[in-house]
N, C-alpha and C positions, 0 to 999 in steps of 0.2 A: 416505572410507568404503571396507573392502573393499568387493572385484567381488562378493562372493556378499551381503554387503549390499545392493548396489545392486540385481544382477538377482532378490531376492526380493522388491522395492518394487518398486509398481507407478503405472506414470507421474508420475514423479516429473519436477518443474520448478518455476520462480521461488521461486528459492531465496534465503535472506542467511545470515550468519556471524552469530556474535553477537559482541559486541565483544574477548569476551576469549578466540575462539576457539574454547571448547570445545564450542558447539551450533550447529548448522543447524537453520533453518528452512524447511520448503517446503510446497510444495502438491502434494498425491497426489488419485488418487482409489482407494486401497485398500479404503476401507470400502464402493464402492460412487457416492457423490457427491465432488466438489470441497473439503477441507478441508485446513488447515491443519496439519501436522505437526511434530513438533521429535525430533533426533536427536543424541546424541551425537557430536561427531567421531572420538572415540579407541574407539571402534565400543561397540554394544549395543543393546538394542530402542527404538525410534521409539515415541513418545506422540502422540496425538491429543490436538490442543488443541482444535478445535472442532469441531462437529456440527450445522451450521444445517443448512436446507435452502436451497437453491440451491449457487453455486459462492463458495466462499471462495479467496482468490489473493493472490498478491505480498504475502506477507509482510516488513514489514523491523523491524527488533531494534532499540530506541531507541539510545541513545549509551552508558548506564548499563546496558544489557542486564536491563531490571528487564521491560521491553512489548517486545511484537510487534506493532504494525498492518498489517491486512491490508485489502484491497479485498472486496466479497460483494455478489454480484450476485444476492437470494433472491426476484428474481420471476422468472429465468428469461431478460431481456429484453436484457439488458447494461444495467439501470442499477443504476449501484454506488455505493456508502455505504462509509464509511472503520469501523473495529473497531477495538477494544483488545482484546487478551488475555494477561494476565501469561504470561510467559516459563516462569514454573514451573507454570503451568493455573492454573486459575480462570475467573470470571465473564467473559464478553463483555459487553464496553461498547459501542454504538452513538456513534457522534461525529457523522455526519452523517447528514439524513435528510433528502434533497432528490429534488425528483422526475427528476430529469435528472442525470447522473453524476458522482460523485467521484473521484478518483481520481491517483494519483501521490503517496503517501507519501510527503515532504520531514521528516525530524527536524530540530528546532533541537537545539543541541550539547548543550544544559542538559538535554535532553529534555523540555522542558515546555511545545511546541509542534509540529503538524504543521501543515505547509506541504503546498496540495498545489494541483490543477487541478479548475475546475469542471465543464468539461465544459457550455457553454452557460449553467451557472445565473449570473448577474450578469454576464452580458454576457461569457463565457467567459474568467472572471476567475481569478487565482491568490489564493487564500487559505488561511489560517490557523486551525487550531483550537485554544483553550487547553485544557491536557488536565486540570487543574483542575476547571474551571466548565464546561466544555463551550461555553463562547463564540467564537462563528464571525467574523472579519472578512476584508476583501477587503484585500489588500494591490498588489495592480498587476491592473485590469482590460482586458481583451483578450488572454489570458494562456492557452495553449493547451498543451500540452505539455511541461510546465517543469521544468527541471534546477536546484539550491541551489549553488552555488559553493562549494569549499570552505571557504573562510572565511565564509562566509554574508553577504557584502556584495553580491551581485548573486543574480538569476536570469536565466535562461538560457529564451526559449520561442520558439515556434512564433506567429505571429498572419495571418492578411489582412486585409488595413485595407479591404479591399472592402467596403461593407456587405452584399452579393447573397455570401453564403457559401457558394453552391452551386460558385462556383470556387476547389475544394481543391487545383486546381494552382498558387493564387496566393500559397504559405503561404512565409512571407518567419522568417528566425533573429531578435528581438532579444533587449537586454540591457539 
């Protein structure tokens, strides 16, 4: 983007590409609250995708650049639920709704899965949404912080086999 694009937005951060380049997506808070944005690359004005209340973030652009899922944290508390929102605007879709955090958007290539972290809920497991049906399942439990491979044969997380999780200096890489 030009510099006078940029220094007209206001706190602009966690951003994605779209697949074919020609849009960014990020999170501002120009209207005021935490929301989603999408912008041209080849420059021009920035659309507001979303308008919840609380903080919308980390946007990422499916495979087919048709969705944007984002993270939304709308009681204030940090605990976050995963969104849909078409690329070109439209309706927000809720995908999760757990009382303890979502979080880390993982696309499958086909786009017709997010992979992500639970953040405590199933034993802070890595799972899966189908973006279909909205059906949730657990794919590897104990599963903290998790990265998709690029060919999507492994992930990549964080775990402490401690059961007493209050020692977060005992957080060990598996695969």
């Amino acid at each position: 983007l030009p510099i006078d694009a940029l220094a007209s937005t206001v706190w602009v951060e966690e951003f994605d590409v779209s697949p074919d380049g020609s849009q960014i997506a990020y999170k501002s808070a120009k209207s005021g609250t935490y929301d989603i944005w999408i912008a041209p690359t080849a420059g021009g004005e920035p659309t507001r995708l979303t308008d919840m209340p609380g903080r919308e973030m980390f946007p990422q652009f499916s495979p087919d650049g048709r969705w944007i899922a984002f993270e939304a944290d709308l009681g204030g508390v940090n605990v976050r639920d995963l969104y849909l929102v078409p690329a070109a605007g439209g309706d927000v879709v809720q995908l999760t709704d757990h009382p303890l955090s979502d979080a880390g958007a993982m696309w499958s290539s086909d786009s017709r899965q997010i992979y992500f972290s639970t953040g405590m809920f199933w034993d802070s497991s890595i799972a899966a949404v189908d973006i279909a049906t909205r059906e949730i399942r657990r794919v590897r439990s104990g599963g903290g912080s998790a990265s998709l491979s690029p060919d999507q044969t492994m992930f990549v997380f964080t775990g402490n086999p401690k059961r007493d999780d209050d020692d977060q200096s005992n957080r060990d890489i598996y695969v």
